[in-house]
C-alpha positions as CSV (number, residue, x, y, z in Angstrom):
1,X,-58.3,24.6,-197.0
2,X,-54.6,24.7,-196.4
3,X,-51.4,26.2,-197.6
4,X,-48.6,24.6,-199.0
5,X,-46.2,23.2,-196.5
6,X,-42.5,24.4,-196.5
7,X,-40.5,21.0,-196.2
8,X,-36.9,21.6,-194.6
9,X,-34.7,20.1,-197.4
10,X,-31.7,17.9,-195.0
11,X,-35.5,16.7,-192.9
12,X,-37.3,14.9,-196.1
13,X,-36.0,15.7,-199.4
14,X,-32.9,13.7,-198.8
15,X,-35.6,11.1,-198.4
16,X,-36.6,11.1,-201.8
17,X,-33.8,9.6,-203.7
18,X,-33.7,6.8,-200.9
19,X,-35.2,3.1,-201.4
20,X,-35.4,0.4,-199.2
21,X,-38.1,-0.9,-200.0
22,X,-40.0,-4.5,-198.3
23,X,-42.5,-6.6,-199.6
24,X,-44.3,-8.5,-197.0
25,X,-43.4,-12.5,-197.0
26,X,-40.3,-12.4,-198.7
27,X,-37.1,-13.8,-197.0
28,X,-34.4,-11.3,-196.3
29,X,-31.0,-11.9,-198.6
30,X,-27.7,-10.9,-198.0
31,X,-27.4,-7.0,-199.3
32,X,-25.2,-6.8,-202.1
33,X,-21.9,-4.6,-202.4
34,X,-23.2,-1.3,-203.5
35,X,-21.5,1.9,-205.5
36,X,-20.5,4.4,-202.3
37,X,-20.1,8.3,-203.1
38,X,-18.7,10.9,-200.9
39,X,-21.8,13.6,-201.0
40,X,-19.2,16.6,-200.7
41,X,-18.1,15.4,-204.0
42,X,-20.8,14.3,-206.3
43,X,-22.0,15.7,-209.0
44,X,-25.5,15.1,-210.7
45,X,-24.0,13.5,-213.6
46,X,-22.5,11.0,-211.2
47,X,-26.1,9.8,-210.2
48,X,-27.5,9.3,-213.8
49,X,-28.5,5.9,-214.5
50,X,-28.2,4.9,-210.9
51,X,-30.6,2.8,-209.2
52,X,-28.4,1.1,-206.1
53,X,-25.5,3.3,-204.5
54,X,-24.9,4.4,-200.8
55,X,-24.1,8.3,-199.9
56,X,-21.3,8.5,-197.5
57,X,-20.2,12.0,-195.5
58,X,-16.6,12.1,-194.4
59,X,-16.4,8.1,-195.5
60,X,-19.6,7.5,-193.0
61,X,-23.1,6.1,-195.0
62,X,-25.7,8.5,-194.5
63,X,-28.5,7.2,-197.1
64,X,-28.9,4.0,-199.1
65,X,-30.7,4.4,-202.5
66,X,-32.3,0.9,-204.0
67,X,-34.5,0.9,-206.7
68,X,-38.0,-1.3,-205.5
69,X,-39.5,-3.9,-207.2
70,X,-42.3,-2.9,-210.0
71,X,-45.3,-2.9,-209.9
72,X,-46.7,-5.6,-212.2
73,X,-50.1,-5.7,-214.0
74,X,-52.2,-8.2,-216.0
75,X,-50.7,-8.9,-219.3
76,X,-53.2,-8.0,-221.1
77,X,-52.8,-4.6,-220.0
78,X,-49.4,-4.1,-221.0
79,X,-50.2,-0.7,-222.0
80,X,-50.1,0.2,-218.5
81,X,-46.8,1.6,-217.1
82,X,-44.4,0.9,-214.7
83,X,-44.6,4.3,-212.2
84,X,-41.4,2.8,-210.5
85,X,-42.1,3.2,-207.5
86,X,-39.5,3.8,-204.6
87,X,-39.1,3.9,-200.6
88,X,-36.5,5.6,-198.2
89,X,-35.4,4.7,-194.9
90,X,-32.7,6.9,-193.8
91,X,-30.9,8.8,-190.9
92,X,-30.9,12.6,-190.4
93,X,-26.7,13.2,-190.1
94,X,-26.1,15.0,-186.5
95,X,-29.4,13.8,-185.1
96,X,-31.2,11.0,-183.7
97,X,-34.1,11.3,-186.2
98,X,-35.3,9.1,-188.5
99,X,-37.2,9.2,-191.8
100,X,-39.0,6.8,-193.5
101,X,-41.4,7.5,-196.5
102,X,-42.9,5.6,-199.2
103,X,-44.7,6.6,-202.6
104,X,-42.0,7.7,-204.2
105,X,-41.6,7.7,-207.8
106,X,-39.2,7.9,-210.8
107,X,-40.8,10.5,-213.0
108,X,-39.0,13.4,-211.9
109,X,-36.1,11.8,-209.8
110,X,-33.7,13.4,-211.8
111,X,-34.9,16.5,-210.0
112,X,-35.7,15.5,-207.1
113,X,-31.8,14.8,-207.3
114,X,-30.4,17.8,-208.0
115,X,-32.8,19.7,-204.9
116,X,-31.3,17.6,-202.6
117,X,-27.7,18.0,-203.4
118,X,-28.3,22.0,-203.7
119,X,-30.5,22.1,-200.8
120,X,-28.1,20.2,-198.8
121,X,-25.1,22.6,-199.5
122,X,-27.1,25.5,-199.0
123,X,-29.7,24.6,-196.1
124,X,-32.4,26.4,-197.4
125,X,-35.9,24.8,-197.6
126,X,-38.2,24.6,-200.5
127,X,-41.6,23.4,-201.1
128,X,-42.0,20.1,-202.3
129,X,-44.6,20.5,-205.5
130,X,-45.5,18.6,-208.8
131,X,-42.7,16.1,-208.4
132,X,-44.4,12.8,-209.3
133,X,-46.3,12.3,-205.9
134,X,-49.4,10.4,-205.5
135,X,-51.7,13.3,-204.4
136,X,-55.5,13.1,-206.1
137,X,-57.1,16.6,-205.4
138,X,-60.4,17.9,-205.1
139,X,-62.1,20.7,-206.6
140,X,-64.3,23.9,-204.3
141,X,-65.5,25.1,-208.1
142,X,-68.4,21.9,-208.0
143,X,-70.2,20.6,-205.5
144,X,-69.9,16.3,-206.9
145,X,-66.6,16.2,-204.7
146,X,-66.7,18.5,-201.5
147,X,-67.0,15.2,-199.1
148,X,-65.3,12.8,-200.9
149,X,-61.5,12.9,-199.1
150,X,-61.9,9.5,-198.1
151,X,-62.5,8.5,-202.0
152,X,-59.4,10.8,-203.1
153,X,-57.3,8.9,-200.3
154,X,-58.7,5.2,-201.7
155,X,-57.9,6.3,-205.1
156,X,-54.2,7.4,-203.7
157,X,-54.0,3.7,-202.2
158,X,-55.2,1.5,-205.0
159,X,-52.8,3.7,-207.3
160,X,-49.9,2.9,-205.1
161,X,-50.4,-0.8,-204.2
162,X,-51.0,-2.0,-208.0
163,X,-54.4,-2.8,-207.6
164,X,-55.5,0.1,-209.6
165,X,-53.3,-1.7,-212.8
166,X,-54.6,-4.8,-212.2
167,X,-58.2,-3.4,-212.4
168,X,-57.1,-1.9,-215.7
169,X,-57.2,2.1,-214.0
170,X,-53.6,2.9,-212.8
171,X,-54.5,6.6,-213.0
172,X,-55.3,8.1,-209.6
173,X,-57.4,10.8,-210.8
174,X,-59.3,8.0,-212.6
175,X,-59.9,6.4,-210.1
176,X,-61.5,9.2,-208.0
177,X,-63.9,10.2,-210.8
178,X,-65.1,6.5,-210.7
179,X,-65.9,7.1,-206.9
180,X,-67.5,10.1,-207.7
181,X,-69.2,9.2,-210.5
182,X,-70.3,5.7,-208.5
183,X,-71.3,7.4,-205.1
184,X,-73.1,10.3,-203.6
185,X,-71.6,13.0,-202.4
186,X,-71.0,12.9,-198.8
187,X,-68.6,12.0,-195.7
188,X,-66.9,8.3,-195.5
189,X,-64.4,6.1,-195.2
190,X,-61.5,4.4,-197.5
191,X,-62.8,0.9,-195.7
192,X,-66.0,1.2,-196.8
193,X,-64.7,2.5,-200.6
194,X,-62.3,-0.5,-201.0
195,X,-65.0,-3.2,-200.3
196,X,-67.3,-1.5,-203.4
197,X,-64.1,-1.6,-205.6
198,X,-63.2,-5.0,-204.9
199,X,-66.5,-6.8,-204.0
200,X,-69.4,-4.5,-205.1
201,X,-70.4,-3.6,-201.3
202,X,-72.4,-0.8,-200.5
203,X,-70.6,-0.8,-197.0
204,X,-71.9,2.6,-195.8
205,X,-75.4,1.1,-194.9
206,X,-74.2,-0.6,-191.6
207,X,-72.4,2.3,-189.8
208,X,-74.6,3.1,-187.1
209,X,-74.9,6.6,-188.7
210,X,-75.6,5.0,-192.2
211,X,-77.8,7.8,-193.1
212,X,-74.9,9.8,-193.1
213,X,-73.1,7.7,-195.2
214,X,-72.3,8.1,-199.2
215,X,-74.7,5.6,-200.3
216,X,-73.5,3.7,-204.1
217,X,-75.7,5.1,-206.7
218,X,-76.2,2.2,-209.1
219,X,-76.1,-0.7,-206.2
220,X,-75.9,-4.0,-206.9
221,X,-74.5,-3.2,-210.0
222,X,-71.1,-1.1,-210.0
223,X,-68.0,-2.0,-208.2
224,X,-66.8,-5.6,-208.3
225,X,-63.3,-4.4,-209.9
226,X,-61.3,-7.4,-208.7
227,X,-64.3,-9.7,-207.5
228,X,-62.3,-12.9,-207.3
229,X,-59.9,-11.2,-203.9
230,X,-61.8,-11.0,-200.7
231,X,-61.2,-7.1,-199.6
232,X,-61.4,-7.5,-196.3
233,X,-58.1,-10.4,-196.1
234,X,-56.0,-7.9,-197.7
235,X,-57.5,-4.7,-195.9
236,X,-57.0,-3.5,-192.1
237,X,-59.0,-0.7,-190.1
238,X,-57.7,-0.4,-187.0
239,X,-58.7,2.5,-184.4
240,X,-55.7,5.5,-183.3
241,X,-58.1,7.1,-180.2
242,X,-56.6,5.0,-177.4
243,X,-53.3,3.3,-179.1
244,X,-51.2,6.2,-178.4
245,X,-47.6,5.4,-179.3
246,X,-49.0,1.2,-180.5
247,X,-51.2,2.5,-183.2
248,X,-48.7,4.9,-184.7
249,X,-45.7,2.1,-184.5
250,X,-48.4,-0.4,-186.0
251,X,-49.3,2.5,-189.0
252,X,-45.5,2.9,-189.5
253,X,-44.9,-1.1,-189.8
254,X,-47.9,-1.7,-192.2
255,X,-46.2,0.9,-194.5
256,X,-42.8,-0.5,-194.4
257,X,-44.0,-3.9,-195.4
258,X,-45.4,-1.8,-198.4
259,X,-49.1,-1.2,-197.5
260,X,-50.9,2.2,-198.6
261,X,-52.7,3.6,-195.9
262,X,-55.4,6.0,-195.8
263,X,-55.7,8.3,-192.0
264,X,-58.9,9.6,-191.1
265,X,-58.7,12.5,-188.6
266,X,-60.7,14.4,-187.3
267,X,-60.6,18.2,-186.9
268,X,-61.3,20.5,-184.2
269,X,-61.6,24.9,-184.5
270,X,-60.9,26.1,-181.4
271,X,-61.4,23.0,-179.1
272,X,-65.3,22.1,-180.8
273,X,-64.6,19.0,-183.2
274,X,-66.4,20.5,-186.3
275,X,-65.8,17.6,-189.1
276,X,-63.6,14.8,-190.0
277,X,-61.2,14.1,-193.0
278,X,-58.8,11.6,-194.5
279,X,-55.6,11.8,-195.7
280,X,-53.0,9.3,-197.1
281,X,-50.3,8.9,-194.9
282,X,-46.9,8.4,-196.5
283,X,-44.2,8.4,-193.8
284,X,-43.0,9.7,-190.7
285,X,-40.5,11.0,-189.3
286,X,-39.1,9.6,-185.5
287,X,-36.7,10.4,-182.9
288,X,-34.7,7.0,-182.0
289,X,-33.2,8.0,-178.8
290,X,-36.6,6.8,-177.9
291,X,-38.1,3.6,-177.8
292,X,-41.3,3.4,-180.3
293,X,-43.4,2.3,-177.6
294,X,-42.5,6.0,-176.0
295,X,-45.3,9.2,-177.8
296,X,-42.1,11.2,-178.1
297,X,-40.6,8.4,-180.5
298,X,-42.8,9.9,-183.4
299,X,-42.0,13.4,-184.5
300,X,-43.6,13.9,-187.8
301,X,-46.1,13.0,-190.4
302,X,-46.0,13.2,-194.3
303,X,-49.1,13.3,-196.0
304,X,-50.6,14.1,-199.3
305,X,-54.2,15.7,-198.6
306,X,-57.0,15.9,-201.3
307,X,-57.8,19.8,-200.3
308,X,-54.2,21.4,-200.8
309,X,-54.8,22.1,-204.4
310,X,-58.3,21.7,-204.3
311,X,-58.7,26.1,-205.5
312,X,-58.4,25.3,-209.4
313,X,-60.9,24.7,-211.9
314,X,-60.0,21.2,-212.8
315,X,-58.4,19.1,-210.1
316,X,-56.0,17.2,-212.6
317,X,-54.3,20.6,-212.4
318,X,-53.8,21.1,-209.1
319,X,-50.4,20.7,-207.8
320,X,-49.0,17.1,-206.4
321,X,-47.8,18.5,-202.6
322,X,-46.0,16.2,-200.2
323,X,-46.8,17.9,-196.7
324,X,-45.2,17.3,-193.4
325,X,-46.7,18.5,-190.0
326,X,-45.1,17.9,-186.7
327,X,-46.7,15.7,-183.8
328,X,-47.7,16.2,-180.5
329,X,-49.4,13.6,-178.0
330,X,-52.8,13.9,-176.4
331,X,-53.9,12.2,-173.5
332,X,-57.3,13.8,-172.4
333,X,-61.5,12.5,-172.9
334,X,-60.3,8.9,-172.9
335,X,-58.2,10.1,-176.3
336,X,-54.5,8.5,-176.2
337,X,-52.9,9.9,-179.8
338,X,-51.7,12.7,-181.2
339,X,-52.8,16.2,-183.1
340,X,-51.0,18.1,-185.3
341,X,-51.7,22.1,-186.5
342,X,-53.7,22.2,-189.3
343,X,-53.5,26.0,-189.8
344,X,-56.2,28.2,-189.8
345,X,-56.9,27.9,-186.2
346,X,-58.0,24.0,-186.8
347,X,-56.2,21.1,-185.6
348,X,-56.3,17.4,-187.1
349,X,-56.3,14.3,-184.7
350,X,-55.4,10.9,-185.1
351,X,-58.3,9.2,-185.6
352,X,-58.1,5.7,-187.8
353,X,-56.2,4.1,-190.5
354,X,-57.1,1.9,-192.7
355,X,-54.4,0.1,-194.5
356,X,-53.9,-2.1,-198.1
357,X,-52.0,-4.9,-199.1
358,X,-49.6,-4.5,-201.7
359,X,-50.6,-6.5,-204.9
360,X,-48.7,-9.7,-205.2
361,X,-49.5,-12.8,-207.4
362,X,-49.3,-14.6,-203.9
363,X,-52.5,-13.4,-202.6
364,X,-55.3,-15.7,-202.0
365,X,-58.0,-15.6,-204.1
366,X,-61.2,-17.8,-204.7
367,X,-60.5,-20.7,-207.2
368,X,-63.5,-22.7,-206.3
369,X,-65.8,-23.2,-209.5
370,X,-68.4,-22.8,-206.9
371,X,-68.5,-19.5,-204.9
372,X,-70.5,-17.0,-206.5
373,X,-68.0,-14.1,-206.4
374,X,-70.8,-11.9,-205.7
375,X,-71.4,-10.5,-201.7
376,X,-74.1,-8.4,-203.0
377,X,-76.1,-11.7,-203.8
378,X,-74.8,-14.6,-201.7
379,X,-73.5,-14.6,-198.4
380,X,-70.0,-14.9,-197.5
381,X,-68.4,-16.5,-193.9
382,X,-65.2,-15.9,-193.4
383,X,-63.0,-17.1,-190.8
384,X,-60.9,-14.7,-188.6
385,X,-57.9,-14.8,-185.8
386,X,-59.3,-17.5,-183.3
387,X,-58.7,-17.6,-179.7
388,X,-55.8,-20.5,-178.6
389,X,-55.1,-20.7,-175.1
390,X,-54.7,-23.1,-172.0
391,X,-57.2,-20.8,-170.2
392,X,-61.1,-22.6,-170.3
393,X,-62.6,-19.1,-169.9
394,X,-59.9,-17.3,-172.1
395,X,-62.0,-16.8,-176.0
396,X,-59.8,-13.4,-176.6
397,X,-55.6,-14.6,-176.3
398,X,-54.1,-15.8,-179.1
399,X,-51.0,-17.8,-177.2
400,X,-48.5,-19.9,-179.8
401,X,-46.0,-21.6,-177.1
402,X,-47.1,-23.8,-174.2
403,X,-45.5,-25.7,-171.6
404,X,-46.1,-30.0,-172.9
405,X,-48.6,-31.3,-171.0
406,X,-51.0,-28.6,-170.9
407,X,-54.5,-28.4,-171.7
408,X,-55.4,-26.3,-174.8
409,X,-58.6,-24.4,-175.6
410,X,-59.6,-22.7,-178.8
411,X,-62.6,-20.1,-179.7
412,X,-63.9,-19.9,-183.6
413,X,-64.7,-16.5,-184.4
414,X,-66.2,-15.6,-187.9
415,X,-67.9,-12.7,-189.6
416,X,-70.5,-12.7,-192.5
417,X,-69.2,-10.1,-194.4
418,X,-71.6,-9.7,-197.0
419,X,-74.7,-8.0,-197.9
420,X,-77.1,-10.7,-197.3
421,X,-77.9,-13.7,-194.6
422,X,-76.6,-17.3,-194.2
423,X,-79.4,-19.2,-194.3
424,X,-79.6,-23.2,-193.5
425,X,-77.3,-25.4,-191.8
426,X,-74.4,-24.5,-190.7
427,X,-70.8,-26.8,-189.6
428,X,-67.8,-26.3,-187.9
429,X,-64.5,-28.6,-188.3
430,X,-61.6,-28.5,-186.5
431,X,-58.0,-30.2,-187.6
432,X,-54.8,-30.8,-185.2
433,X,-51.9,-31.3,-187.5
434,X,-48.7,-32.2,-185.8
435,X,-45.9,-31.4,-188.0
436,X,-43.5,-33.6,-186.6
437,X,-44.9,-36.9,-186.6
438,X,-47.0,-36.0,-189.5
439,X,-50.3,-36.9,-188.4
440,X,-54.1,-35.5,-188.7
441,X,-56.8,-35.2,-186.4
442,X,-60.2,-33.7,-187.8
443,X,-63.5,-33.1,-185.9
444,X,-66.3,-31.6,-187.0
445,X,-69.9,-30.6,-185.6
446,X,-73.1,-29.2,-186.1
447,X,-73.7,-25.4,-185.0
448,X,-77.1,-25.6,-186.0
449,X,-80.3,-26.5,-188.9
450,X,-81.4,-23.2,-189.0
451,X,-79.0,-20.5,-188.3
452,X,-79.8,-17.4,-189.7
453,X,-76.4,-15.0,-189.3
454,X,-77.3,-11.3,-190.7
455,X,-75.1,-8.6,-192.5
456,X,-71.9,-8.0,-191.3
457,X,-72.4,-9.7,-187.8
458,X,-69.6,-11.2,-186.2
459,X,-70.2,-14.8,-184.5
460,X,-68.4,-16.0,-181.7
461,X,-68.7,-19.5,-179.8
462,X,-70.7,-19.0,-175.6
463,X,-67.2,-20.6,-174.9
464,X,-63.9,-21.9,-175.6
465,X,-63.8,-25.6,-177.4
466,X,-61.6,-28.1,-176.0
467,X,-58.8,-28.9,-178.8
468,X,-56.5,-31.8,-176.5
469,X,-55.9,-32.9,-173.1
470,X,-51.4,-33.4,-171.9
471,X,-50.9,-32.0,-175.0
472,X,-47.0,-33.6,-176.0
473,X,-44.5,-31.7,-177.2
474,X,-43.8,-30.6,-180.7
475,X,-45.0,-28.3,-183.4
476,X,-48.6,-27.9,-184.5
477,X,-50.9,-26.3,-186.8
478,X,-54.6,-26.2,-186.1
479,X,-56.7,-25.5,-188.9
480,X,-60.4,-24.1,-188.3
481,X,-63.4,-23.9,-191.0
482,X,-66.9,-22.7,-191.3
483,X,-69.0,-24.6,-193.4
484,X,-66.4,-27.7,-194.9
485,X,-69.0,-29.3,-196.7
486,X,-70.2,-25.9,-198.6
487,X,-73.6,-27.0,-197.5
488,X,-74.8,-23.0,-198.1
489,X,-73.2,-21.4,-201.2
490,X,-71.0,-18.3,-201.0
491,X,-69.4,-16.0,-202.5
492,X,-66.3,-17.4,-201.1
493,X,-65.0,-20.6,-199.6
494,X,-61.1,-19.6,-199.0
495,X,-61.6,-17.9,-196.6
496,X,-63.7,-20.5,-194.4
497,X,-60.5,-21.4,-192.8
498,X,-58.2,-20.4,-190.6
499,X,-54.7,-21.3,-189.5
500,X,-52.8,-20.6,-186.6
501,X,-48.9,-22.5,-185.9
502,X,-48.2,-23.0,-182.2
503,X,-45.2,-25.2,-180.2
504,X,-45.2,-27.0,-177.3
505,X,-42.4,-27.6,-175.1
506,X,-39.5,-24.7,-174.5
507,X,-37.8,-23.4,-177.4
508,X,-34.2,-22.1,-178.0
509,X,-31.9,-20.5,-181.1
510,X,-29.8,-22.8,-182.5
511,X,-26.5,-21.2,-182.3
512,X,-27.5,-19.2,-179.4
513,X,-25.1,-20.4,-177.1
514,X,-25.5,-17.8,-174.5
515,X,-29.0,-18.2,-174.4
516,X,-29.4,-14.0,-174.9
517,X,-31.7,-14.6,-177.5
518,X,-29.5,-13.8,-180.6
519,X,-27.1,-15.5,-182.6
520,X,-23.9,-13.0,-182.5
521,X,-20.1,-13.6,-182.6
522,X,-19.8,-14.0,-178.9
523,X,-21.2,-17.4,-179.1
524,X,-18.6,-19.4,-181.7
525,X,-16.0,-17.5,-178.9
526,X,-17.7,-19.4,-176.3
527,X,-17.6,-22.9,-178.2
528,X,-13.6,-22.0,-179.1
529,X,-12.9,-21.2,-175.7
530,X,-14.8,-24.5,-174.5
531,X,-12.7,-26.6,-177.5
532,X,-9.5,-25.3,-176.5
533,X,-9.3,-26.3,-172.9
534,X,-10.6,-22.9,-171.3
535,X,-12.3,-22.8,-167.9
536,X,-15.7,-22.3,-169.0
537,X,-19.2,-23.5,-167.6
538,X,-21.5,-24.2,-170.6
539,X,-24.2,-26.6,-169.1
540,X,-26.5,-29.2,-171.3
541,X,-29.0,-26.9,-172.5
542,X,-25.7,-24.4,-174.0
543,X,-24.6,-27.8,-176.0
544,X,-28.1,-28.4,-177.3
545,X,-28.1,-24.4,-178.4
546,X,-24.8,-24.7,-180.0
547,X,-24.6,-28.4,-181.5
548,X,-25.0,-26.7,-185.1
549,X,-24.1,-30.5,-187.0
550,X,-26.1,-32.1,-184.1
551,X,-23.3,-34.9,-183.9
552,X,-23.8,-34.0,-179.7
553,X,-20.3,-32.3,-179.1
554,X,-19.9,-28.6,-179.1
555,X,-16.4,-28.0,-181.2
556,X,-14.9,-25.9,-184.2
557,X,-17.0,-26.8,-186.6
558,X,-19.7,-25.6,-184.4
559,X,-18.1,-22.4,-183.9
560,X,-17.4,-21.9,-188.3
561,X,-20.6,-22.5,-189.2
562,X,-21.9,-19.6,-186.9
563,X,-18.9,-17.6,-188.1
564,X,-19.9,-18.3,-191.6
565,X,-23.6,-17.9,-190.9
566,X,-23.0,-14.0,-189.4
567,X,-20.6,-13.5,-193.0
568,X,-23.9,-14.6,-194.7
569,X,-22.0,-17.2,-195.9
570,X,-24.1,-20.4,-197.0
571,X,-23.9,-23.3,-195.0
572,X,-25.4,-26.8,-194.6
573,X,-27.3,-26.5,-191.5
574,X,-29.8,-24.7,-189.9
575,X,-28.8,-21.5,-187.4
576,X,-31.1,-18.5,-186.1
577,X,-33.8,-21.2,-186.2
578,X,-36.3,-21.7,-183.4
579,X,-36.1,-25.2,-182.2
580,X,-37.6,-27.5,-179.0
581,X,-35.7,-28.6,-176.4
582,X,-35.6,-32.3,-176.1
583,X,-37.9,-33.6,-173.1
């Protein structure tokens, strides 16, 4: 369908050496010293056996390289092997561009190495082929894999993340032939292929076009992969049409927090949309002498596409490309995105992503003896993103910091995401934690004897429910659940609740003396000028920001532990912390 992309070697190779990789949840630790080399002056041999070093020109960094975190499957498949994967975030020297790309791997780093040093010399360009990438491929000699790019792109995803190991299939190309094998032949959508691998769903069947949907071939009885994780908690589809610059920033942070994404686009030949497809998206490339919020911010995306090696017999043969295309904004028919040039007279728009969680041992899964496991046979209610406002009439804002005193609303909203009804009774319970004084308040209530929610149908409340009255200030968490007492089984329970953290009562940085909203340098100047006599107006609120010890005076010590605090220096109090002015 497409030719082979010519990737300009200073643009993205450099990129593939790089690593700085982030897993969602973790706390950030101070960096560690790291190996720097002058690039002018390397040689390969200098890189061998080196997972952590920093690239410098004329003493300056240009690239960090860090070796990621492995990807860890179930011991009892310790035949399968770490693919090592890595990450780069890196400048462009002499520009304002930035790349960042992820799905990067060890197999052929060594040279992957050697073409960016002799690329970078020379400033020629080179295509970036069979070099260890992610890239499943489909074949034009058969007719059991024509439609199936959005399989290829799941099979990309599940590969990346782990979730492929822990199934026992890291292979990407095994996992295509499972969708293959497992569904007909036709147009659809990594969202839809994710909830039969994990949950056995035959998803397809409530599109409004489901007729045109791949429908599973041996339904109720294939999928289920990793049956005990709830796909849609670790999953997110979320639409590109009218986000313009948002979506794209939103696509780039779920890949930097280490998600796979799959891109659906769709594709237009001479202004007449003719079909969609999906991709996996990788990376981009962006301009920051823009803000992200700005369409120019974004120059370039890196994909791996299914139908660029898709001419050879076998499609394990086909080459592993890494493809970049440059970006350009669209604002017309309500669309608010961006197109690239496809070749061949076609272009491909921004349509949807759908994103997946890396796999970490920390993920919730069911534990309950109880729930079923199964969507296919039992229902499943699970809880989503409530509504919490001071607004009566307000069931879409999600607000987590109010004025004390106020009056606080909440709306439930929770989907059946199964392929059957919830049948019977049905509860809803409600609990106000309040962390500080360490009491609970629960309230529960009937929504019904005989509710009969369908397939996939989203429930919300007629209107907001009234959580408290002169709310006082402090922290909070309130908890919401669907069905406490497990009156109707499921095939899950975990995910009957909800959580959300909010504060009442203005908040401040401790340390933030200037009240600018960061902790920096300036602000231990301010408490030594104040301790040493200077003429200096720092009101109440500045000593509360600035009392790190809290002994009420704002003095040297104050002022070290912030200086030891920026040095990422340990200390014995709290600073960069969000805290509640006293009433």
């Amino acid at each position: 369908m497409k030719k082979s992309i010519a990737i300009l070697a200073v643009l993205l190779v450099i990129c593939l050496i790089g690593s700085t990789a982030a897993v969602a949840g973790t706390v950030p630790t101070p960096k560690p010293k790291v190996m720097e080399l002058e690039i002018e002056d390397i040689v390969q041999d200098d890189l061998d056996g080196l997972d952590n070093y920093v690239l410098t020109e004329d003493g300056e960094p240009v690239l960090e390289v860090r070796r990621s975190a492995a990807v860890q499957p179930f011991g009892s498949l310790s035949d399968v092997t770490d693919n090592g994967m890595y990450t780069a975030d890196f400048a462009i020297p002499g520009t304002t561009e930035r790349v960042f790309i992820a799905g990067l791997t060890s197999d052929n780093i060594s040279e992957i190495q050697t073409a960016v040093f002799e690329s970078y010399e020379s400033g020629e360009s080179f295509t970036l082929a069979d070099l260890g990438f992610i890239d499943t491929e489909k074949t034009y000699t058969d007719d059991d894999d024509d439609d199936m790019c959005w399989a290829a792109s799941t099979s990309n995803i599940l590969a990346y993340t782990g979730w492929g190991a822990q199934a026992g299939i890291s292979d990407p190309d095994d996992l295509f032939e499972l969708f293959i094998n497992s569904f007909e032949n036709k147009g659809g959508n990594a969202y839809y292929g994710l909830g039969w691998f994990f949950n056995g769903m035959d998803m397809g069947r409530y599109a409004s076009n489901s007729s045109s949907f791949p429908k599973v071939k041996n339904y109720p009885n294939s999928g289920r992969y990793l049956p005990e994780y709830d796909f849609n908690a670790i999953t997110d589809q979320f639409d590109l049409t009218e986000a313009g610059a948002d979506g794209v920033a939103k696509l780039l942070m779920k890949l930097k927090s280490g998600c796979g994404a799959s891109l659906n686009l769709e594709i237009y030949i001479n202004g007449e949309q003719q079909s969609g497809h999906a991709v996996t998206c990788w990376g981009f490339v962006t301009d920051t002498a823009y803000p992200m919020t700005d369409k120019a911010h974004f120059k370039t995306v890196i994909i791996t596409d299914s139908d660029s090696g898709s001419y050879v017999t076998e499609r394990r043969d086909a080459p592993d490309l890494l493809e970049a295309y440059a970006l350009e904004p669209i604002e017309q028919d309500g669309y608010d995105t961006y197109w690239f040039d496809y070749g061949y007279s076609q272009i491909g728009v921004l349509f949807e992503a759908v994103t997946l969680r890396s796999y970490s041992p920390e993920i919730a899964k069911e534990t309950s003896a109880s729930a079923s496991l199964n969507r296919t046979s039992d229902p499943d209610l699970a809880m989503e993103p409530f509504s919490l406002t001071a607004d009566s009439s307000d069931k879409e804002s999600l607000i987590t910091a109010f004025p004390a005193g106020s009056d606080l609303y909440f709306c439930p909203y929770f989907t059946n995401i199964s392929d059957v009804a919830y049948q019977g009774s049905l509860k809803l319970s409600y609990t106000l934690d309040d962390l500080q004084k360490h009491t609970s308040k629960t309230t529960s209530f009937s929504l019904g004897n005989n509710v009969n929610i369908g397939q996939m149908v989203n429930i919300f409340l007629q209107s907001p429910l009234s959580l408290t009255k002169n709310i006082a200030p402090g922290r909070y968490t309130l908890t919401v659940e669907v069905n406490p007492e497990h009156t109707v089984n499921e095939a899950y329970f975990f995910n009957n609740a909800y959580s959300v953290d909010f504060v009442v009562g203005e908040t401040y940085l401790i340390g933030d003396v200037d009240d600018d909203e960061e902790v920096a340098s300036i602000d231990a100047v301010l408490i030594l000028r104040k301790s040493a006599d200077f003429a200096i107006n720092l009101d109440d609120r500045a000593v509360i920001r600035g009392d790190i010890n809290s002994d009420g005076e704002l003095d040297i010590l104050d002022a070290t532990y912030i200086q030891r605090y920026l040095a990422e220096m340990e200390i014995a109090y709290r600073v960069n912390v969000e805290e509640i002015y006293p009433s």
